[in-house]
C-alpha positions in Angstrom: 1.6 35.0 11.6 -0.4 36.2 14.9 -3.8 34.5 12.6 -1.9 31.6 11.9 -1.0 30.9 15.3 -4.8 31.6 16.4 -5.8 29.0 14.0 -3.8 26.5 15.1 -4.8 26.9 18.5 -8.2 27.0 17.9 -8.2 23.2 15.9 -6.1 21.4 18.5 -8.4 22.8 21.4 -11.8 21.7 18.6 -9.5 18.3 18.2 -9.4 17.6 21.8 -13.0 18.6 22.8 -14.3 16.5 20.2 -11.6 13.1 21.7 -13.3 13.9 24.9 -16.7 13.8 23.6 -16.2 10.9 21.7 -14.5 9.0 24.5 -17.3 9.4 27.2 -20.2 8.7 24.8 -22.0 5.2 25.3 -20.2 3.0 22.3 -22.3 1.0 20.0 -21.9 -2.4 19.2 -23.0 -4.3 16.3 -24.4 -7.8 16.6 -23.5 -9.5 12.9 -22.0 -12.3 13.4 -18.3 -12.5 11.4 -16.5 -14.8 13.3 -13.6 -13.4 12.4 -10.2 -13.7 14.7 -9.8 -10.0 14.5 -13.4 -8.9 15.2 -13.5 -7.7 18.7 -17.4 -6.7 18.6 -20.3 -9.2 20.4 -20.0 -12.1 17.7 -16.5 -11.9 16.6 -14.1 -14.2 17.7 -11.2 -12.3 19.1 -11.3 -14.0 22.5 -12.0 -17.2 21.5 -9.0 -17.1 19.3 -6.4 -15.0 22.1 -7.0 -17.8 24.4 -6.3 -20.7 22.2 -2.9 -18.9 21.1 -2.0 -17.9 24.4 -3.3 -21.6 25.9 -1.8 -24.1 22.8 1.0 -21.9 21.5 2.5 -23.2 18.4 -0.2 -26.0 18.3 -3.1 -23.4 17.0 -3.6 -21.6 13.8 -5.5 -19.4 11.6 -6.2 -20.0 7.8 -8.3 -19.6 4.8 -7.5 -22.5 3.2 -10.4 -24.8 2.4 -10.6 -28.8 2.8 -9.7 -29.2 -0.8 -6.8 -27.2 -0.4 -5.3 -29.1 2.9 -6.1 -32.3 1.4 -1.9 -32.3 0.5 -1.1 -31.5 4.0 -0.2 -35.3 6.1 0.4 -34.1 9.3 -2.5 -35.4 11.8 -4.8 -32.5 13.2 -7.8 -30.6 13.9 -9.4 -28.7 11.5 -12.2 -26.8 13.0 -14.7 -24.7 11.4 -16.6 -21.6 12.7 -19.6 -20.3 10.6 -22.8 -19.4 10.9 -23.6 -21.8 8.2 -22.2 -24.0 5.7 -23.7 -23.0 2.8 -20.8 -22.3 0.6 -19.7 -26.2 1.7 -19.9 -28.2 -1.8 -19.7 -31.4 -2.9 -15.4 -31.0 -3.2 -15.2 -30.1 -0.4 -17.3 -32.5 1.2 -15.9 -35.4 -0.1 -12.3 -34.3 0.9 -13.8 -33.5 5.2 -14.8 -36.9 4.8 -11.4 -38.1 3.2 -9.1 -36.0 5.8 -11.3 -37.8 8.6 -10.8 -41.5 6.9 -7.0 -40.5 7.3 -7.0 -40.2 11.0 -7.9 -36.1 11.1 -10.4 -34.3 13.4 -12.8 -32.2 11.8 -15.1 -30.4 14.3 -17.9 -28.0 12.8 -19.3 -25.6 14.7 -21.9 -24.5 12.4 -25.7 -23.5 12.3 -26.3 -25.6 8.9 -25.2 -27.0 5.8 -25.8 -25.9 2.0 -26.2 -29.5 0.9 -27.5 -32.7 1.8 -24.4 -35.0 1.4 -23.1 -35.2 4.8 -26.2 -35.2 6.5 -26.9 -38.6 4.3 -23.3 -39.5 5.0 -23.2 -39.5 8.5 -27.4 -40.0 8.7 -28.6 -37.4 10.7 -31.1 -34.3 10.2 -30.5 -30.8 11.0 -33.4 -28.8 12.7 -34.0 -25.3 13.3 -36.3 -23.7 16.0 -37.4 -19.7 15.1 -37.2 -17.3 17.7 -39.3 -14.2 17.3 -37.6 -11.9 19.5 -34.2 -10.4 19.3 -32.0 -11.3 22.3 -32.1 -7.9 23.4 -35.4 -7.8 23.9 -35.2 -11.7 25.4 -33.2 -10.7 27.8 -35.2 -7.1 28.6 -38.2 -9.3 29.6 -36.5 -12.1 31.6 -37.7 -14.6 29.8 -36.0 -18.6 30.7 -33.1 -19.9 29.2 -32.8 -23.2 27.3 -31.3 -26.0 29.2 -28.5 -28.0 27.3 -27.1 -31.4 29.4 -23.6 -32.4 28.9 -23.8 -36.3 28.7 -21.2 -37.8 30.4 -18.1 -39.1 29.0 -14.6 -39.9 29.8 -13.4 -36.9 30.9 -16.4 -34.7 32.6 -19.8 -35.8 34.2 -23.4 -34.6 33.7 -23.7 -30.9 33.9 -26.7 -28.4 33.0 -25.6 -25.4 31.2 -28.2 -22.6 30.3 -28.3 -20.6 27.0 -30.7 -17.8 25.5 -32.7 -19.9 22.6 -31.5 -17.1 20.4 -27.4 -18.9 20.6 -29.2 -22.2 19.8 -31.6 -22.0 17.0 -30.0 -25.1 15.7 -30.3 -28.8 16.6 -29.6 -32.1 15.3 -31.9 -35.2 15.4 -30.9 -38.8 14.8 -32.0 -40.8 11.4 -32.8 -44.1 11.7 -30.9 -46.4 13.4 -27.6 -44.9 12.6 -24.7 -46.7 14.9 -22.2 -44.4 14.1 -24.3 -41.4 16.0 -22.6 -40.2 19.5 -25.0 -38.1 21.5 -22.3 -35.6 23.6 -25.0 -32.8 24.5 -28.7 -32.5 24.5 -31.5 -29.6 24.5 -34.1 -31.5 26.4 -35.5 -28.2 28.3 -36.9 -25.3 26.2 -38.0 -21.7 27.4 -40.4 -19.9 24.7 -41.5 -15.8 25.4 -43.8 -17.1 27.9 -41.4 -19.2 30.0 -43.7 -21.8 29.8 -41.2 -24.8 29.7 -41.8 -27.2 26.5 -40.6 -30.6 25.7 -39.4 -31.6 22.2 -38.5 -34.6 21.0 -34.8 -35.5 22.1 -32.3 -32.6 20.0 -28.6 -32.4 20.2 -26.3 -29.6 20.1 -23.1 -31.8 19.8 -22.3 -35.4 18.4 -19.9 -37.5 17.1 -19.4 -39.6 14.2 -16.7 -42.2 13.6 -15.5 -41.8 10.0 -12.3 -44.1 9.5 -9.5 -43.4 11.8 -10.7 -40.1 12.4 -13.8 -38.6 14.0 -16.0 -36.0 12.2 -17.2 -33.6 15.5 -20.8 -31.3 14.4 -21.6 -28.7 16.9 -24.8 -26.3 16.3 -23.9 -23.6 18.6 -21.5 -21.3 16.3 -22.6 -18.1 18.4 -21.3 -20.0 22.0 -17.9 -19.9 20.2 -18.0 -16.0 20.0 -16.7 -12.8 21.9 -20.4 -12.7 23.8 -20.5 -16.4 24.4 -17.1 -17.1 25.7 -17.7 -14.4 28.3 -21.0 -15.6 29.5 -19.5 -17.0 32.5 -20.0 -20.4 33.7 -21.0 -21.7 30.2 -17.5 -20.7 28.7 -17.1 -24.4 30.3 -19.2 -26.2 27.8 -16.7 -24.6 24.9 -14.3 -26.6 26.5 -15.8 -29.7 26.9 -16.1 -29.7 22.9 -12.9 -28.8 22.8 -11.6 -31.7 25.1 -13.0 -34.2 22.4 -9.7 -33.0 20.0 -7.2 -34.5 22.6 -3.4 -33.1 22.2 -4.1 -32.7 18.2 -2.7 -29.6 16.8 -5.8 -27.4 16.0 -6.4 -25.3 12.5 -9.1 -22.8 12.3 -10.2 -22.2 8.9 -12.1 -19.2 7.9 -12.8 -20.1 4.3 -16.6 -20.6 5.0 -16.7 -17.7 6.6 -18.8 -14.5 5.9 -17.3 -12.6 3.3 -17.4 -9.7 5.4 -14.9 -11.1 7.5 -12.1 -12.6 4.9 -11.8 -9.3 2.4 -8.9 -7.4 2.5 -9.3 -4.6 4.8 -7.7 -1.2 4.4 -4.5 0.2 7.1 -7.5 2.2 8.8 -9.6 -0.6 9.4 -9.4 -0.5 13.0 -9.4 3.3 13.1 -12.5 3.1 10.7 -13.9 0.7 13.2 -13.5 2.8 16.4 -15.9 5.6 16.5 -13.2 7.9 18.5 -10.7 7.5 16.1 -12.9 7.4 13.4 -13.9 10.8 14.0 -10.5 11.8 14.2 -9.1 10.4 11.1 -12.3 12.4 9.5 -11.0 15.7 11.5 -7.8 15.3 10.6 -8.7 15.2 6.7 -11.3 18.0 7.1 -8.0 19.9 8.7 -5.7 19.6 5.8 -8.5 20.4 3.5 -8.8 24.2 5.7 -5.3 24.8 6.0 -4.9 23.9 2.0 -7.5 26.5 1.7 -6.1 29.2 3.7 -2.6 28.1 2.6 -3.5 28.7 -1.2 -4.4 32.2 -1.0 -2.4 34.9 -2.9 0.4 36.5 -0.3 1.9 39.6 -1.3 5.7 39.2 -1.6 8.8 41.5 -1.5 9.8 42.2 -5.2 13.2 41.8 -5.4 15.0 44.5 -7.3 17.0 43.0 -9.8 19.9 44.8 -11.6 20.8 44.9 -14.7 23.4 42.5 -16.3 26.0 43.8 -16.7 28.6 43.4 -19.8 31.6 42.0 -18.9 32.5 40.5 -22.3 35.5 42.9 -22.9 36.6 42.1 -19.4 36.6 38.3 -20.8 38.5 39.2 -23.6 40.9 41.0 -21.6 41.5 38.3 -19.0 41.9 35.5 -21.9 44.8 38.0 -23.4 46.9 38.4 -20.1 46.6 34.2 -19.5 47.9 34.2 -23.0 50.4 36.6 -22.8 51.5 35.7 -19.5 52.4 32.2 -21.1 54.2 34.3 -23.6 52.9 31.9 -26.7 53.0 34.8 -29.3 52.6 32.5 -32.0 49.5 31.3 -31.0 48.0 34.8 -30.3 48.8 36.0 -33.7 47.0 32.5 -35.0 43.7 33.4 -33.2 44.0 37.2 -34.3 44.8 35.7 -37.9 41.3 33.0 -37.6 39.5 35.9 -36.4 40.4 38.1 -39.7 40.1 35.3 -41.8 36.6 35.2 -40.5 35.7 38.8 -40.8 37.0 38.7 -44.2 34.5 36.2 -45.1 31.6 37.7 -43.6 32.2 41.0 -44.9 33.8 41.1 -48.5 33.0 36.9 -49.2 36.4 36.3 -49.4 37.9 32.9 -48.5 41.6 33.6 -47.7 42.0 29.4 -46.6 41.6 28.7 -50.3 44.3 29.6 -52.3 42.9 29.3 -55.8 41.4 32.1 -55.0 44.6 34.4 -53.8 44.3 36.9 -57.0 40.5 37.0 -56.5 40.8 37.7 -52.3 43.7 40.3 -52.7 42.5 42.5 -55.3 39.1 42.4 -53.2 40.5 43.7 -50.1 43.5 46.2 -51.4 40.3 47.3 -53.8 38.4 48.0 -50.5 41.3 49.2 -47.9 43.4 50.9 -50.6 46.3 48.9 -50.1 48.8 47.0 -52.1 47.7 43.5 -53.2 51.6 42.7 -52.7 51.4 43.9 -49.1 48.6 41.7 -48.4 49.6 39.2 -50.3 52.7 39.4 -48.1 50.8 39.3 -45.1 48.8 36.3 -45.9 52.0 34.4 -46.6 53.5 34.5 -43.8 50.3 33.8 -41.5 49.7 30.7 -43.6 53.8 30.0 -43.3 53.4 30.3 -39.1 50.3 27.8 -39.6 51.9 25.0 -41.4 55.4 25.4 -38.6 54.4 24.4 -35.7 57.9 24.0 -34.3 58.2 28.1 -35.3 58.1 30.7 -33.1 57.2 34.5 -33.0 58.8 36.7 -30.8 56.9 39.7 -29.4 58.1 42.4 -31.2 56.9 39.9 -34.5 53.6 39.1 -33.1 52.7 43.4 -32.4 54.2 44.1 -36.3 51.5 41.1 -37.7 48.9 42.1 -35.1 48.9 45.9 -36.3 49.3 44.6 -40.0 45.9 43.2 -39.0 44.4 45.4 -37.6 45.1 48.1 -39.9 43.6 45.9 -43.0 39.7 45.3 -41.2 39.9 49.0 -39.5 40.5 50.0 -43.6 38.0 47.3 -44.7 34.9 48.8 -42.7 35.9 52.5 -44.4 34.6 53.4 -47.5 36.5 51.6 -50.7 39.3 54.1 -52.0 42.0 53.2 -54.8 45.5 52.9 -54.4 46.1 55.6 -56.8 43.8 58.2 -55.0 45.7 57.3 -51.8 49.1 57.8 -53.0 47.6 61.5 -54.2 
């Protein structure tokens, strides 16, 4: 017990030196963008999606149903899209983003690019990319400029500059043709490259607009803006908003069908303690605990051998206690009948003799006066009256009856186990 004790005490003060370790060292974040509403690290969208619920209430949602699968749904809303591409968009699905906009529906797409060509010909417009060589670590590291994006102005907010690291805004769109249904809402007219040097591109757009029915059909390239990192960079969470203002009071319905799978399988209950290097460690500690004290647990302990006694034989005391109930309840017939089966029994075992079968009377009584020395008539006597006290069941016995037909008994099976003797010897 004192080792136990020792041991116990030694992996909680292990347990809490390791939470203490774990809690003051740096924590590592990883930079894959998921865009998932439970993702809490630099590109997942927890914060983006906590301050729509908190700011919209019952007018915001999350799901993974796809365009084809809202296409039953009439109510007049938002549908909004979050991915880093669109690559798993096909032609289905297409057709029914266009068709929910025809009905009067919303659909902004805040995407980095599009696995087919059929709403770029659609709504006739190109999408561009521009490579960036450096990580946005090392962008950032070397104070290198940012990319100027201009808010045109519209309705509801003037011109404004906003700033991004080229590395949020790889993507760009570019008019085709003459399209009329094209609606410039924000331009990249100011880029930075790794050598600051500033560079001027033909004119690229990060958001626009394109009537489609009675709805409008809303493609932004900046999925990364929309992220934990991006919605914290502070004063550009403002140009989130500004796309956002183009929805009006429609409810809004973020799907996450298009997004990584990474961020739509089903995750185990430890996710989030799988996820958290602290409580990582200690879900790992904890195992590696159970695992010891099995170890130490399944050892061979020397017991106490109980003594046991032996059993002891209390059948005559049975017998004896079933004889006083009887004779208490003073049923002498019924004792005699019991003593009587029991003989009848014996009888069978030992000479083969079937004394219930009464063909066989002269057979039965000449075997048993031929083995007790009796007289057949005596026994024959004997049996009679047994078999009489049988078929009466109205008769009774008194007790001085019941001891003369018990010793009869008696007498005939202690006889039966001697050895056989005549009746003529006896009488000498």
């Amino acid at each position: 017990m004192k080792f136990n004790r020792w041991f116990i005490l030694f992996v909680v003060v292990f347990l809490a030196l390791v939470f203490v370790a774990e809690y003051r060292m740096p924590r590592k974040f990883q930079w894959v963008p998921t865009f998932s509403h439970t993702d809490k690290q630099p590109f997942g969208c927890y914060v983006f999606d906590s301050i729509l619920s908190a700011s919209l209430s019952q007018d915001y949602e999350v799901t993974n149903q796809t365009f084809y699968q809202m296409k039953g749904d009439k109510r007049k809303r938002c549908i909004m899209v979050v991915a880093e591409s669109m690559g798993s968009l096909g032609k289905v699905d297409t057709e029914e983003l266009l068709s929910l906009a025809e009905k009067g529906n919303k659909i902004l797409l805040v995407c980095g690019g599009y696995g087919n060509g059929i709403l770029d010909d659609t709504l006739q417009f190109n999408y561009t990319h521009s490579y960036q060589s450096l990580s946005l670590r090392d962008y950032v590291m070397k104070g290198f400029a940012r990319d100027t994006v201009e808010w045109l102005a519209d309705s509801v907010y003037p011109r404004r500059h906003y700033y991004f690291y080229p590395q949020m805004i790889q993507y760009q769109i570019r008019k085709r043709g003459d399209s009329i249904r094209f609606k410039e809402l924000a331009t990249i007219y100011h880029r930075g490259d790794s050598t600051g040097i500033p560079l001027m591109d033909a004119p690229s757009h990060t958001v626009v607009s394109f009537p489609v029915g009675k709805g409008v059909v809303i493609v932004a390239t900046t999925p990364l803006l929309f992220t934990n990192y991006g919605i914290l960079d502070k004063p550009n969470h403002e140009y989130i908003f500004r796309i956002l203002s183009q929805i009006g009071d429609l409810p809004i319905v973020r799907t996450e069908a298009y997004t990584p799978a990474t961020a739509q399988k089903e995750q185990s209950p430890l996710r989030y303690f799988l996820s958290q290097p602290p409580l990582r460690w200690a879900v790992i500690l904890a195992f590696l605990t159970v695992l010891v004290f099995m170890i130490f647990t399944a050892k061979r302990r020397q017991r106490i051998i109980p003594e046991v006694e032996k059993p002891k034989n209390r059948n005559l005391e049975f017998v004896r206690l079933i004889g006083t109930l009887y004779y208490q309840k003073r049923d002498y017939r019924d004792l005699v009948l019991k003593k009587y089966a029991y003989f009848s029994e014996e009888m069978r075992r030992v000479l083969h003799v079937d004394l219930t079968d009464r063909s066989e009377d002269l057979r039965s009584f000449a075997v048993i006066a031929a083995q007790t020395g009796m007289e057949e008539q005596d026994i024959s006597k004997l049996v009679d009256t047994m078999r009489r006290l049988e078929e009466e069941e109205e008769s009774t016995v008194s007790r001085k009856t019941m001891e003369s037909l018990i010793n009869q008994i008696t007498t005939i099976w202690k006889r039966t186990n001697q050895e056989p003797t005549s009746p003529s010897s006896q009488r000498r």
